[in-house]
C-alpha positions in Angstrom: -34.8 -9.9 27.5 -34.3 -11.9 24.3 -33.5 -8.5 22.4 -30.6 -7.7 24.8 -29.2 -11.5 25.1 -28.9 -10.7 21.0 -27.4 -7.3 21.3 -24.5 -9.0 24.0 -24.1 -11.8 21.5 -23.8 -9.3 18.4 -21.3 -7.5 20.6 -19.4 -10.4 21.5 -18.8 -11.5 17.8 -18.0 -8.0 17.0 -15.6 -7.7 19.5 -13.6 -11.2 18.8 -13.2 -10.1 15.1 -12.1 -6.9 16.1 -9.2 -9.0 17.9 -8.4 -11.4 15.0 -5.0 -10.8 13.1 -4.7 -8.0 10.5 -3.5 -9.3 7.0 -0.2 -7.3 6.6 1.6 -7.0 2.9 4.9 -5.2 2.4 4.7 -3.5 -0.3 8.3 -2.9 -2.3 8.8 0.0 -4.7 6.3 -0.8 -7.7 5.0 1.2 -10.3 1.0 2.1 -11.6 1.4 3.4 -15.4 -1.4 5.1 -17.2 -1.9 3.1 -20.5 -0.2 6.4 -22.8 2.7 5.8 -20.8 2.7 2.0 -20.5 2.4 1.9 -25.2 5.4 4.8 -25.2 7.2 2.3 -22.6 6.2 -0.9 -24.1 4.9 -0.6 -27.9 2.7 -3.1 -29.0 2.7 -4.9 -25.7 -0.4 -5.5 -23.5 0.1 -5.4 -19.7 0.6 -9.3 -18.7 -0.6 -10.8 -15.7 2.0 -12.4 -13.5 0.2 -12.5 -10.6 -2.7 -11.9 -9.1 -2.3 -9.8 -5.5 -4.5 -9.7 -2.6 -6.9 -6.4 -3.4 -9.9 -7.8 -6.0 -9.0 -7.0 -9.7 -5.0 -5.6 -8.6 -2.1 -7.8 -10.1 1.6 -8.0 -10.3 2.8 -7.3 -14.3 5.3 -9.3 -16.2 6.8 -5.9 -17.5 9.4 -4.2 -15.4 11.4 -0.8 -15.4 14.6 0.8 -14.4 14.3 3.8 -12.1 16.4 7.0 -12.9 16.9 9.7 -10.8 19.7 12.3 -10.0 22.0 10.1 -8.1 21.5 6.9 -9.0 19.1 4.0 -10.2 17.3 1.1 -9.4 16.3 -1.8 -12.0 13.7 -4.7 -12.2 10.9 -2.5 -10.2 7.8 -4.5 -11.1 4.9 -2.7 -12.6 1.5 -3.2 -10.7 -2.4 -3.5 -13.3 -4.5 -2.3 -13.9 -4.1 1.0 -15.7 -4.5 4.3 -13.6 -5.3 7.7 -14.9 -2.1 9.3 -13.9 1.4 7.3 -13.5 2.5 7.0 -9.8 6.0 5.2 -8.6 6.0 4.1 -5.0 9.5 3.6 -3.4 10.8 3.8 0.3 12.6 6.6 1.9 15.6 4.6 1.5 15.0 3.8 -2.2 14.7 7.7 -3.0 17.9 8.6 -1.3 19.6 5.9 -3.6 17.8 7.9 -6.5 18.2 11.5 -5.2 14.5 12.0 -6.0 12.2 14.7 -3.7 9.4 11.7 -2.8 7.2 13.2 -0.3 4.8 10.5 2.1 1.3 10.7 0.5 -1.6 8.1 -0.3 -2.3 6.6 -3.6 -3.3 8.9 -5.9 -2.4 12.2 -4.1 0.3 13.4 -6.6 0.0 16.8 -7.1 3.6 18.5 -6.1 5.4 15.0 -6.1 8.4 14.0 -6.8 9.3 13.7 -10.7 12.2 10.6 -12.3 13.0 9.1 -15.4 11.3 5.5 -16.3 13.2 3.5 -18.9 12.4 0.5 -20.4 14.7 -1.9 -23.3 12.0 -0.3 -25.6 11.3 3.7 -24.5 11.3 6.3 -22.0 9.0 8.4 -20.1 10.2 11.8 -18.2 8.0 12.7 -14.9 7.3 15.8 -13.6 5.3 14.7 -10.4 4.0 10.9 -9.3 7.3 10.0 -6.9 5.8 9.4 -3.2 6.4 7.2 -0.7 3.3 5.7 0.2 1.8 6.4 3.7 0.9 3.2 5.4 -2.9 2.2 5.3 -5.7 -0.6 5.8 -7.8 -1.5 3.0 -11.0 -2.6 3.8 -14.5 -3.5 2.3 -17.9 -1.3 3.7 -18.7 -4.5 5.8 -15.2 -4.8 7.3 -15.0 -1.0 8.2 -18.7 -1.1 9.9 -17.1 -4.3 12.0 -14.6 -2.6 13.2 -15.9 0.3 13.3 -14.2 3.1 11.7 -14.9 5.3 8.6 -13.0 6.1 5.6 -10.0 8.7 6.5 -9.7 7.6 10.2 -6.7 7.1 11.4 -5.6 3.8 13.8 -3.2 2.3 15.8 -1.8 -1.2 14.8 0.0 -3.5 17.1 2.8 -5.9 15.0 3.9 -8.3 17.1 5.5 -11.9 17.3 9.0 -10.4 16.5 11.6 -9.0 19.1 11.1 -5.4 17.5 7.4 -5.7 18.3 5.9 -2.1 17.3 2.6 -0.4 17.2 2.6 1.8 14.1 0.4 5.1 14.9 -1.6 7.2 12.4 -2.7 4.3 9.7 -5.0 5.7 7.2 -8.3 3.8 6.8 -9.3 3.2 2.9 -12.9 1.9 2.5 -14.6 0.8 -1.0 -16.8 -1.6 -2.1 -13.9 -3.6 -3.8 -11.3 -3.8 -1.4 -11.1 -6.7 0.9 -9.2 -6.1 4.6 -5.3 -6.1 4.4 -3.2 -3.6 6.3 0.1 -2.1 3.4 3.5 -1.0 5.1 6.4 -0.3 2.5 10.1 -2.0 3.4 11.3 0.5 5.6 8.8 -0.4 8.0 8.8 -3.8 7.8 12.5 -4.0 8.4 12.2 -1.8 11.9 9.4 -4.5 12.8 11.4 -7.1 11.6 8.7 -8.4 9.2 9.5 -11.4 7.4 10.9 -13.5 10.4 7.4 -15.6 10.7 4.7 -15.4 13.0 3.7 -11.7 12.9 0.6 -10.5 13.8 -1.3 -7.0 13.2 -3.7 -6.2 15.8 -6.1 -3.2 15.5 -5.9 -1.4 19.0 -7.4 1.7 18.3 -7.8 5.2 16.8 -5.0 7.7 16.8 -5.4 10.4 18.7 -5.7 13.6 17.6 -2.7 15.9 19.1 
């Protein structure tokens, strides 16, 4: 008896988290550079802290670059620390139609057969081959957040966005688990403009896996 009045209480708790409000960032069109290509961009500098962003140990740069691409450019895109392996540039569909760049919708770190551009800074350039995507939209969560709301890493989910009149629920959200990332749900501009995020009082509801079709 006890045991069960335990297991309905432990299912009630789970349940009402499951219902609380997603933390949702829009992420604009950044760049991660590998440290070779941050010294031939920035000689002698040291990637500065601006500020600090919501996933532990991730930060916004001081340093920023101009975009180059076959049909046009785009300037002041902030660079994101720390230091990655390989350079990756995230933009929006929109954002690679203003560049004329091939930017095909991947996660982080899935570059191979990307898109390539041209990064310039006032002190160098760098030429890339591949590292253009758009990044597919995704929830970061901790081991202990994922077990909550239980789902694994690479599940996909259905999120709710309300509180705005083009209320949405955004299908096929990639689930990204690791020991040092904390819950927060990342859309890119695009999205948040057909959800009209940014007008206050939105809220991202997990309401279930996507179904396989």
């Amino acid at each position: 008896m006890v045991q069960d009045t335990i297991q309905q209480v432990m299912a009630t708790l789970t349940q009402r988290i499951r219902q609380q409000p997603i933390p949702l960032g829009v992420s604009s069109r950044h760049v991660h550079l590998s440290e070779r290509d941050f010294q031939q961009l920035f000689p002698g500098q040291s990637l500065q802290v601006k500020k600090d962003l919501q996933q532990p140990g991730q930060f916004a740069a001081e340093q920023t670059l101009t975009l180059k691409g076959p049909r046009g450019q785009i300037a002041q895109v902030r660079v994101l620390g720390p230091f990655r392996a390989q350079t990756q540039v995230e933009v929006s569909f929109s954002d690679a139609r203003v560049l004329g760049v091939d930017a095909p919708l991947r996660l982080s770190g899935e570059l191979s057969q990307s898109g390539g551009i041209t990064l310039q800074s006032q002190q160098g350039e760098v030429v890339l081959t591949e590292g253009v995507i758009v990044a597919r939209r995704h929830i970061h969560m901790s081991r202990a957040e994922a077990m909550l709301y239980g789902v694994s890493h690479g599940d996909t989910v259905q999120v709710a966005v309300t509180g705005s009149e083009r209320r949405l629920i955004f299908d096929d959200v990639a689930i990204r688990v690791a020991d040092d990332m904390c819950l927060e749900m990342h859309i890119d501009t695009d999205e948040a403009n057909a959800a009209q995020i940014g007008a206050g009082g939105v809220v991202a509801r997990l309401c279930g896996k996507s179904q396989v079709v």
